[in-house]
Biopython code that builds the backbone (N, CA, C, O; Angstrom):
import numpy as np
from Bio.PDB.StructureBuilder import StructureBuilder

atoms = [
    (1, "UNK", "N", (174.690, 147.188, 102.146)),
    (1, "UNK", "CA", (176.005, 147.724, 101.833)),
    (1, "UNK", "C", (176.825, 147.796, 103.122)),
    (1, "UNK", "O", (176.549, 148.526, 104.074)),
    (2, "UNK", "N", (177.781, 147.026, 103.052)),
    (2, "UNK", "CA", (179.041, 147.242, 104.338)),
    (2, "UNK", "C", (179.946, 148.516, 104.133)),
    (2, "UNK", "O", (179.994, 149.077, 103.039)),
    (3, "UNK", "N", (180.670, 148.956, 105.237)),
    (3, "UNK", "CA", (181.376, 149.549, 104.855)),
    (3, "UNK", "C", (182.725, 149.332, 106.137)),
    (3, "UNK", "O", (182.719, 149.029, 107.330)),
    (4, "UNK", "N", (183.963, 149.727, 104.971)),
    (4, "UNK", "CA", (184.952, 149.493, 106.110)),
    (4, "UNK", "C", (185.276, 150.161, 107.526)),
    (4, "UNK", "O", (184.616, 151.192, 107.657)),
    (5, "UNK", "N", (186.050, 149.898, 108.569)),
    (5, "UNK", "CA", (185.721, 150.721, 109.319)),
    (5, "UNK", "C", (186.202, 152.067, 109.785)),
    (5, "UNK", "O", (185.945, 152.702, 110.807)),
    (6, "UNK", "N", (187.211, 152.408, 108.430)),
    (6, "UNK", "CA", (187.533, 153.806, 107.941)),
    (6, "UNK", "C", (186.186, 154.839, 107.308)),
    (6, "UNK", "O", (186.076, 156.042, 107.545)),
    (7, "UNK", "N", (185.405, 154.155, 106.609)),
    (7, "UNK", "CA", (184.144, 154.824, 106.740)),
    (7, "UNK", "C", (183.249, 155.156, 107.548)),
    (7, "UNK", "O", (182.598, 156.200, 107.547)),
    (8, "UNK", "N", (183.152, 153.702, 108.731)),
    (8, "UNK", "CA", (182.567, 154.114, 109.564)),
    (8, "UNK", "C", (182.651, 155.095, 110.281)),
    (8, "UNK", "O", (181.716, 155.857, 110.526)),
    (9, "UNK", "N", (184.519, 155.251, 110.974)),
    (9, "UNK", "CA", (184.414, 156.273, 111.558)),
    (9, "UNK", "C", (184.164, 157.746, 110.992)),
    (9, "UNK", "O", (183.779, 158.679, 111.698)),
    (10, "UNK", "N", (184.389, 157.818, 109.853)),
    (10, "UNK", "CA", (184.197, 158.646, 108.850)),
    (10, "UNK", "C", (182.229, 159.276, 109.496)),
    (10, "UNK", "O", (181.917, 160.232, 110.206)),
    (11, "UNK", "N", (181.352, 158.193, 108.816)),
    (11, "UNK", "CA", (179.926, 158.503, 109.501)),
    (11, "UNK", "C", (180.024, 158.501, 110.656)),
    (11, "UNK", "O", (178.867, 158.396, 111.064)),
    (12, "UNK", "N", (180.768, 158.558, 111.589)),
    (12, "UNK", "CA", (180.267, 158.735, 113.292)),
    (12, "UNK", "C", (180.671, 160.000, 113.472)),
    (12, "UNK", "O", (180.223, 160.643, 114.421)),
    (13, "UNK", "N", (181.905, 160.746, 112.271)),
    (13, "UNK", "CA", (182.031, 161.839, 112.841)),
    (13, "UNK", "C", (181.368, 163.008, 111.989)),
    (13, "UNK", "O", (181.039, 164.089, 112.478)),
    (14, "UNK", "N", (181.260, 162.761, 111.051)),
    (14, "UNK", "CA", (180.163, 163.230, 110.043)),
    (14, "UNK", "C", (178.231, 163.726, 110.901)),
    (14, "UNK", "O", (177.539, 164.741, 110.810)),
    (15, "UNK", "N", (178.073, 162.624, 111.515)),
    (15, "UNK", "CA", (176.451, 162.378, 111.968)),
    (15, "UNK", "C", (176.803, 162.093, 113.482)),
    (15, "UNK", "O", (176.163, 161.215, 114.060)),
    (16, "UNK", "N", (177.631, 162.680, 114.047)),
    (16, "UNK", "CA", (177.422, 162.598, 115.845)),
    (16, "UNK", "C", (175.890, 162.410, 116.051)),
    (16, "UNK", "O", (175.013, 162.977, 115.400)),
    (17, "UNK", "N", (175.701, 161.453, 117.144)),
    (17, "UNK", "CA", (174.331, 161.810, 118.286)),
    (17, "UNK", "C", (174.275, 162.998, 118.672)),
    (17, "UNK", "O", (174.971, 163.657, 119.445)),
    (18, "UNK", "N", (172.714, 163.384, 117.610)),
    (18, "UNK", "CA", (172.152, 164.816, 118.504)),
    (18, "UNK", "C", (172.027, 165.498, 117.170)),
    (18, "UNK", "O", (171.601, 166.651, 117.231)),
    (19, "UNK", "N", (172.444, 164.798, 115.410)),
    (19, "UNK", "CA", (172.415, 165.982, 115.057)),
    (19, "UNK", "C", (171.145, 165.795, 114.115)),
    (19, "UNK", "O", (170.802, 164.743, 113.577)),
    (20, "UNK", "N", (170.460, 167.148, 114.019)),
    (20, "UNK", "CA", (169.189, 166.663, 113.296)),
    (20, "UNK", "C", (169.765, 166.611, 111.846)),
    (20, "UNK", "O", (170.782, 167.127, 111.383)),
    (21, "UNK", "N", (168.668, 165.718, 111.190)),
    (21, "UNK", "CA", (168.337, 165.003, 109.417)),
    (21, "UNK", "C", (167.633, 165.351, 109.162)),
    (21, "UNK", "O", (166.844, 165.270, 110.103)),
    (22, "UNK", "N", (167.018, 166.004, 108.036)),
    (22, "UNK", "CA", (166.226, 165.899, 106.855)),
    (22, "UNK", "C", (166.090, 165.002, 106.307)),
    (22, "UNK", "O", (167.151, 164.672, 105.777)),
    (23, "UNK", "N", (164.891, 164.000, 106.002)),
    (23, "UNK", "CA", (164.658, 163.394, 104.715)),
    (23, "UNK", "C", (164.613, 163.746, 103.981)),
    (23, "UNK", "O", (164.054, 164.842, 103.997)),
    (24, "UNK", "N", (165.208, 163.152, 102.352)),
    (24, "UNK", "CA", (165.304, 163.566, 101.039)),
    (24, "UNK", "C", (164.556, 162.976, 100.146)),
    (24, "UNK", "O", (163.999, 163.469, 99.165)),
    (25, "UNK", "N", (164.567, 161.923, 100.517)),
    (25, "UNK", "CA", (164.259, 160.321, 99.670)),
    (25, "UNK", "C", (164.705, 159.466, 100.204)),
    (25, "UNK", "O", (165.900, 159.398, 100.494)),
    (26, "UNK", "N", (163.634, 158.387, 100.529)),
    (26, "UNK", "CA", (164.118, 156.676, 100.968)),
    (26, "UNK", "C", (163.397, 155.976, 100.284)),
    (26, "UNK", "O", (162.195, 156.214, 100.160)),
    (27, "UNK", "N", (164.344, 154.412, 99.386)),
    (27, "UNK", "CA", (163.333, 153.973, 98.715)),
    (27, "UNK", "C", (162.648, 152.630, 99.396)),
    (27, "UNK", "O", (162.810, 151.532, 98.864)),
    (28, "UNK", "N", (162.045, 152.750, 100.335)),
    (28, "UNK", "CA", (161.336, 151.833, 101.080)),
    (28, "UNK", "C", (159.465, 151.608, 101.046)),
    (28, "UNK", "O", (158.784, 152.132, 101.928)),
    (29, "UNK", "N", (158.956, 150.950, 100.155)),
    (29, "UNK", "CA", (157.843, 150.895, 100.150)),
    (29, "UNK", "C", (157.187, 150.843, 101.036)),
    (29, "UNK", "O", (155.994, 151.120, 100.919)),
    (30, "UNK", "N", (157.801, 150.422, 102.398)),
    (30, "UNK", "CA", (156.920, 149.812, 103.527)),
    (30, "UNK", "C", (157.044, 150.985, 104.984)),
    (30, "UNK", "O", (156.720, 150.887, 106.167)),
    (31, "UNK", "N", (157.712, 152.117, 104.112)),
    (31, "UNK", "CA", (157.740, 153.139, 105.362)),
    (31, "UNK", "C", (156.765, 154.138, 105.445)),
    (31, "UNK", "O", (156.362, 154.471, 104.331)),
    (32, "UNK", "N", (156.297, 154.672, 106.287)),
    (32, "UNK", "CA", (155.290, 156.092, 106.151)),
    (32, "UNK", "C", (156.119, 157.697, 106.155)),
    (32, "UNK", "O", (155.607, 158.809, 106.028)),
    (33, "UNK", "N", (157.362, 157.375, 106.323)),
    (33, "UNK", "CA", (158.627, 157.966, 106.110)),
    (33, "UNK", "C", (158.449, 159.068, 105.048)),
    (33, "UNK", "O", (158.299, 158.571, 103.932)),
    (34, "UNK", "N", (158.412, 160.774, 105.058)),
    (34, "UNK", "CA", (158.347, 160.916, 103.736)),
    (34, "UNK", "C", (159.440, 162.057, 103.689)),
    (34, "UNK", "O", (159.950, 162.384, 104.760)),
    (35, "UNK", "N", (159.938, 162.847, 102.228)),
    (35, "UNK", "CA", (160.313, 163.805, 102.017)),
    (35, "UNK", "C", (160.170, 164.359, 102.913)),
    (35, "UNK", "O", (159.075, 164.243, 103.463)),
    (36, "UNK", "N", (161.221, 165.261, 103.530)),
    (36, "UNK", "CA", (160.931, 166.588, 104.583)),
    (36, "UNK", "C", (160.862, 166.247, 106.251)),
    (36, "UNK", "O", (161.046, 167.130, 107.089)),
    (37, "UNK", "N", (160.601, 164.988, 106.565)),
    (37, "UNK", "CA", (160.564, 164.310, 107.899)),
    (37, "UNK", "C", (161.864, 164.653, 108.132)),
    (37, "UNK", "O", (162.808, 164.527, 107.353)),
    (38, "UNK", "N", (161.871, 165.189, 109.490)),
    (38, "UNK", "CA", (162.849, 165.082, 110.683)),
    (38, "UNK", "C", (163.550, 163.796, 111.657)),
    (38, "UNK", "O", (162.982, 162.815, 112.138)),
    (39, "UNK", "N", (164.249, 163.995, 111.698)),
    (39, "UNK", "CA", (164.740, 163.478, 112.803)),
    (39, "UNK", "C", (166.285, 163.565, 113.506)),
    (39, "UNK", "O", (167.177, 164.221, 112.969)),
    (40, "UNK", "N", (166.504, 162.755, 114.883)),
    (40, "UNK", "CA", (167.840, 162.722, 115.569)),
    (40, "UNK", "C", (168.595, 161.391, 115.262)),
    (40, "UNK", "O", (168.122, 160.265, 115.106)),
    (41, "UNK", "N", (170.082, 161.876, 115.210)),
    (41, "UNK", "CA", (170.628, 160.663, 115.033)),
    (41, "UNK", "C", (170.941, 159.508, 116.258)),
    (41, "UNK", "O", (171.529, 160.141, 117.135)),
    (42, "UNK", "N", (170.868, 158.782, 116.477)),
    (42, "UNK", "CA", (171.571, 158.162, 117.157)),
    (42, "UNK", "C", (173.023, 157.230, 118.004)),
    (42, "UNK", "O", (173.451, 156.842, 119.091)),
    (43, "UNK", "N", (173.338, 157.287, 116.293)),
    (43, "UNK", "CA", (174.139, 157.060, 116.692)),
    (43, "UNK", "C", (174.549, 156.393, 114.675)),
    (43, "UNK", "O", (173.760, 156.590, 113.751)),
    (44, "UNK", "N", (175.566, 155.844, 114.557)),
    (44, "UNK", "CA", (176.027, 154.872, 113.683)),
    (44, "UNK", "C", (176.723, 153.476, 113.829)),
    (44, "UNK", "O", (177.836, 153.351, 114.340)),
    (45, "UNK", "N", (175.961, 152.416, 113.326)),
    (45, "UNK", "CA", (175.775, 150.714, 113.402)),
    (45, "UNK", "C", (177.034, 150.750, 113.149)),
    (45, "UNK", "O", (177.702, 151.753, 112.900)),
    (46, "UNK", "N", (177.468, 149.385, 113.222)),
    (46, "UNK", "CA", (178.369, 148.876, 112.708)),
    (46, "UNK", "C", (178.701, 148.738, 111.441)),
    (46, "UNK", "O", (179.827, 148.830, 110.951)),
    (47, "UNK", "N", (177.524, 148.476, 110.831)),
    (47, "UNK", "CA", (177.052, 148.393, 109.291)),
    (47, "UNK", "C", (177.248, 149.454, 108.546)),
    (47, "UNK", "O", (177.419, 149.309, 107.336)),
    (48, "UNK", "N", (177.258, 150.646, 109.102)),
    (48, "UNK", "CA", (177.395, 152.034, 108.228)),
    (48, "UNK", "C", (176.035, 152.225, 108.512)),
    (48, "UNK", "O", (175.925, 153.179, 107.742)),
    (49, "UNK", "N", (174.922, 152.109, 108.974)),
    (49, "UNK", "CA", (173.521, 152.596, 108.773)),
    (49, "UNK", "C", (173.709, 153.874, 109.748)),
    (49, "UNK", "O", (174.622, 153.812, 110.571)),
    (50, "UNK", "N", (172.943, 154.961, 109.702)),
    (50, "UNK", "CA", (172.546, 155.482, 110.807)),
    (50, "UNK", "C", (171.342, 155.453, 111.236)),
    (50, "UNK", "O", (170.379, 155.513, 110.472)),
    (51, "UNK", "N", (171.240, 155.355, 112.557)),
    (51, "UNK", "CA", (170.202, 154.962, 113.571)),
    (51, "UNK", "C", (169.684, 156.199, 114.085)),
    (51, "UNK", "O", (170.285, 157.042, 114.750)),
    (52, "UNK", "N", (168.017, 156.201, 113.536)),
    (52, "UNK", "CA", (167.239, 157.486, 113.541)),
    (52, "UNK", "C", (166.602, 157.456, 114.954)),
    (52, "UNK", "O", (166.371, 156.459, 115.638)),
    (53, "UNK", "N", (166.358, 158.812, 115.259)),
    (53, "UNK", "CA", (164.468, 158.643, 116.258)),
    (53, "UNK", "C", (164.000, 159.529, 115.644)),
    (53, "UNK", "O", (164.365, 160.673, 115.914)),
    (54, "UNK", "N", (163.024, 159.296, 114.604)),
    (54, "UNK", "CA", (162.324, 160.501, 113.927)),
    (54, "UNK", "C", (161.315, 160.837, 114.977)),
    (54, "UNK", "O", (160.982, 160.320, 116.043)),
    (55, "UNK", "N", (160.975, 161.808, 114.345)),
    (55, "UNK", "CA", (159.909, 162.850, 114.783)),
    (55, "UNK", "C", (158.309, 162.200, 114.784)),
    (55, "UNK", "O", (157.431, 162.392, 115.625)),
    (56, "UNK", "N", (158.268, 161.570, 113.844)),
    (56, "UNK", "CA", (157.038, 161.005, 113.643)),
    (56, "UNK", "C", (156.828, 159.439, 114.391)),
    (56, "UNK", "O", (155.836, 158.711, 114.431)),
    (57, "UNK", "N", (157.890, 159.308, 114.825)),
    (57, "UNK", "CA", (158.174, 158.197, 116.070)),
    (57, "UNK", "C", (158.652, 156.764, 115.231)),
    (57, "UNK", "O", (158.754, 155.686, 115.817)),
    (58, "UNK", "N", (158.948, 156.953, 113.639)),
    (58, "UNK", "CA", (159.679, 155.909, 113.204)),
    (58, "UNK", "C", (161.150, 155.232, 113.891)),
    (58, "UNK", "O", (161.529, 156.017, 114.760)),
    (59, "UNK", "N", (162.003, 154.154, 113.794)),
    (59, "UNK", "CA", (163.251, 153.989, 114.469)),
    (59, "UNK", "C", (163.864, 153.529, 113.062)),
    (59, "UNK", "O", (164.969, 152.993, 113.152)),
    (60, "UNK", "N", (163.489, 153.614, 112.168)),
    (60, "UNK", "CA", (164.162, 153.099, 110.574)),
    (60, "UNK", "C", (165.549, 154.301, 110.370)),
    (60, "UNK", "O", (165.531, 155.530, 110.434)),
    (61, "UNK", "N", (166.729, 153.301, 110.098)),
    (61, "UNK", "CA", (167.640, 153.834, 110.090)),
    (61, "UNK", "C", (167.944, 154.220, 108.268)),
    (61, "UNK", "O", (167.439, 153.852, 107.208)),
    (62, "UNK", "N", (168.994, 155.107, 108.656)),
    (62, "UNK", "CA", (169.777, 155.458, 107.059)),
    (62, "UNK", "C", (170.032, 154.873, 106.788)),
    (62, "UNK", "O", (170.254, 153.915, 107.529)),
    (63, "UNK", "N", (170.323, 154.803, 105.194)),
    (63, "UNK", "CA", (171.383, 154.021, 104.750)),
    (63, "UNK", "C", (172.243, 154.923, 103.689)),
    (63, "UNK", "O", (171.794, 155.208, 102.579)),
    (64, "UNK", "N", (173.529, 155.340, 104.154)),
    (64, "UNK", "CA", (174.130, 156.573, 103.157)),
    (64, "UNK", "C", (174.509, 155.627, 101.854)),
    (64, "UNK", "O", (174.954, 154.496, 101.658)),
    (65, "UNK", "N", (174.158, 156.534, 101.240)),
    (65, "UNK", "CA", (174.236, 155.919, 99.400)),
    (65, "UNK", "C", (173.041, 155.724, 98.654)),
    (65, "UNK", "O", (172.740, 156.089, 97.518)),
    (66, "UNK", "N", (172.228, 154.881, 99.777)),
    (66, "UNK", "CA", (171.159, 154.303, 99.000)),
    (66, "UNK", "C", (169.814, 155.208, 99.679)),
    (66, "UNK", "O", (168.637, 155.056, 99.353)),
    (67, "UNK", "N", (170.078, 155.695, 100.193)),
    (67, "UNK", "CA", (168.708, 156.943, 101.186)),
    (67, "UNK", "C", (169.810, 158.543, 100.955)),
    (67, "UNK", "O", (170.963, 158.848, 101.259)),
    (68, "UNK", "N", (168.642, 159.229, 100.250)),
    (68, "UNK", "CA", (168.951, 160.787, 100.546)),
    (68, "UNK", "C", (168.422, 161.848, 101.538)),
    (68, "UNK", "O", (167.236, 162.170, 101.602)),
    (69, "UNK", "N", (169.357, 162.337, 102.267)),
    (69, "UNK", "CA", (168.887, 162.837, 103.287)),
    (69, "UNK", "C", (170.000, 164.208, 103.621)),
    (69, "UNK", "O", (171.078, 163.916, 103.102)),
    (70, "UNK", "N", (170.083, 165.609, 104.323)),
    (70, "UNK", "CA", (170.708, 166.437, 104.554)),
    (70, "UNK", "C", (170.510, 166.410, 105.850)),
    (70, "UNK", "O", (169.624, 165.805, 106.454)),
    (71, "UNK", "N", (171.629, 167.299, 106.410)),
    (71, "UNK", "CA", (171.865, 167.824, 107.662)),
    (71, "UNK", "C", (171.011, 168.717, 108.125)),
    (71, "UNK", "O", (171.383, 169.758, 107.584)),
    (72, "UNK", "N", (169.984, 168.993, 108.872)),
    (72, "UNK", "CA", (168.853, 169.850, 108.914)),
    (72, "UNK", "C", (169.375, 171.187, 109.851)),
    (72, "UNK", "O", (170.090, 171.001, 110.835)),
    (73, "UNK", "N", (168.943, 172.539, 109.436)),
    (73, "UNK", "CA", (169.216, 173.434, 109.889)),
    (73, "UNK", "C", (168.361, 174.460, 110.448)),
    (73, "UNK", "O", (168.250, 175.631, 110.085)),
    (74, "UNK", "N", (167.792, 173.866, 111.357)),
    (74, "UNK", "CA", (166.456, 174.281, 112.188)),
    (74, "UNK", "C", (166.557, 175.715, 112.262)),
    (74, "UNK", "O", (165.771, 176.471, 111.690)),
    (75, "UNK", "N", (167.880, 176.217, 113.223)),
    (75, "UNK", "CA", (167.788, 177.129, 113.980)),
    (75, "UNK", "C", (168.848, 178.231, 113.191)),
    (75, "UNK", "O", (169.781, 178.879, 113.665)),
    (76, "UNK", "N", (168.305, 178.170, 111.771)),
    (76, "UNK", "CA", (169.011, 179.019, 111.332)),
    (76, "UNK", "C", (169.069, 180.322, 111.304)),
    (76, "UNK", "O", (170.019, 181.105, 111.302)),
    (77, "UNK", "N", (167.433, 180.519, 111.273)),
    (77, "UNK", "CA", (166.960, 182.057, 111.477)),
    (77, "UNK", "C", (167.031, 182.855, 112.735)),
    (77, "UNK", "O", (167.211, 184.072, 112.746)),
    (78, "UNK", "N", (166.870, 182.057, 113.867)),
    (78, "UNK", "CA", (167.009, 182.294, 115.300)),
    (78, "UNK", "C", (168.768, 183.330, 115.352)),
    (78, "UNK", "O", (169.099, 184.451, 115.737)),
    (79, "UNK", "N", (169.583, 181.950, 114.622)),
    (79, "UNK", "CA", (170.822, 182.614, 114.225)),
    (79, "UNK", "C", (171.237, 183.618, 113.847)),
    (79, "UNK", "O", (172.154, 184.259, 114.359)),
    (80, "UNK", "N", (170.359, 184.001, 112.508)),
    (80, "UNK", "CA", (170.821, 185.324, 111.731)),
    (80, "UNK", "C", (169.969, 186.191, 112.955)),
    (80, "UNK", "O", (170.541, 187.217, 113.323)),
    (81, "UNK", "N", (168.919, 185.936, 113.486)),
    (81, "UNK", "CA", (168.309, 187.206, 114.412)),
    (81, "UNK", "C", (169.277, 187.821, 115.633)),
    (81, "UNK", "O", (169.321, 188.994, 116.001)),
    (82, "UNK", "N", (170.135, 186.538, 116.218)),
    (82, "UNK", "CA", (171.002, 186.994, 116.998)),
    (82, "UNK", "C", (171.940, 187.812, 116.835)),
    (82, "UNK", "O", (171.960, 188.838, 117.514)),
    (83, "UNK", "N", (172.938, 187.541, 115.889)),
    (83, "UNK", "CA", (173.585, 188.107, 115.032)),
    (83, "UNK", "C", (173.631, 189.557, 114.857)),
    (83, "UNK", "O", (174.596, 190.304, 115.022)),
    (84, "UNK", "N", (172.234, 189.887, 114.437)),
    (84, "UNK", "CA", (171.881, 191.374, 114.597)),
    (84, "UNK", "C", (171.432, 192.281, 115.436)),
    (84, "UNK", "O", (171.132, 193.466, 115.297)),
    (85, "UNK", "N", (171.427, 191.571, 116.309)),
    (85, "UNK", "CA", (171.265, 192.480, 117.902)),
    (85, "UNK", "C", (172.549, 193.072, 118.136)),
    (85, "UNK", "O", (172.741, 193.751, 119.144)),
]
sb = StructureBuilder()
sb.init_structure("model")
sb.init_model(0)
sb.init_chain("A")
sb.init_seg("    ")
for serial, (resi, resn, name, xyz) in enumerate(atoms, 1):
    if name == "N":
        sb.init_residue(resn, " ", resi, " ")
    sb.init_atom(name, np.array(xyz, "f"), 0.0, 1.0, " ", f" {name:<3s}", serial, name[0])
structure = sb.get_structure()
């Protein structure tokens, strides 16, 4: 899937480098990739993909539309603890 490059910039500012992903679902038979895997973005292709470094040391990129995945929110609790000091 292409996308124009009003989308693109759209995903570069959406998924800056640095921000962590959740896996949701990818339908790739040939990945070890699963539900719940982490990772950093790298950046976004030309193509519209985004370009992972997972955690588990995969480099298989997104593909928005056809891969489900969220914005991961690690340090959420750290958050609310601060908060209440």
């Amino acid at each position: 899937m292409m996308y124009d490059a009003r989308k693109i910039e759209a995903l570069k500012n959406r998924y800056p480098a640095g921000t962590r992903i959740e896996l949701i679902s990818m339908d790739d038979p040939y990945t070890k990739l699963k539900s719940g895997d982490k990772g950093t973005v790298l950046g976004v292709d030309d193509a519209g993909q985004i370009v992972m470094n997972w955690d588990s040391g995969s480099s298989l990129s997104l593909i928005p539309g056809e891969d489900s995945f969220k914005i991961a929110c690690e340090n959420q609790i750290d958050d609310e603890e601060d908060m209440e000091l």
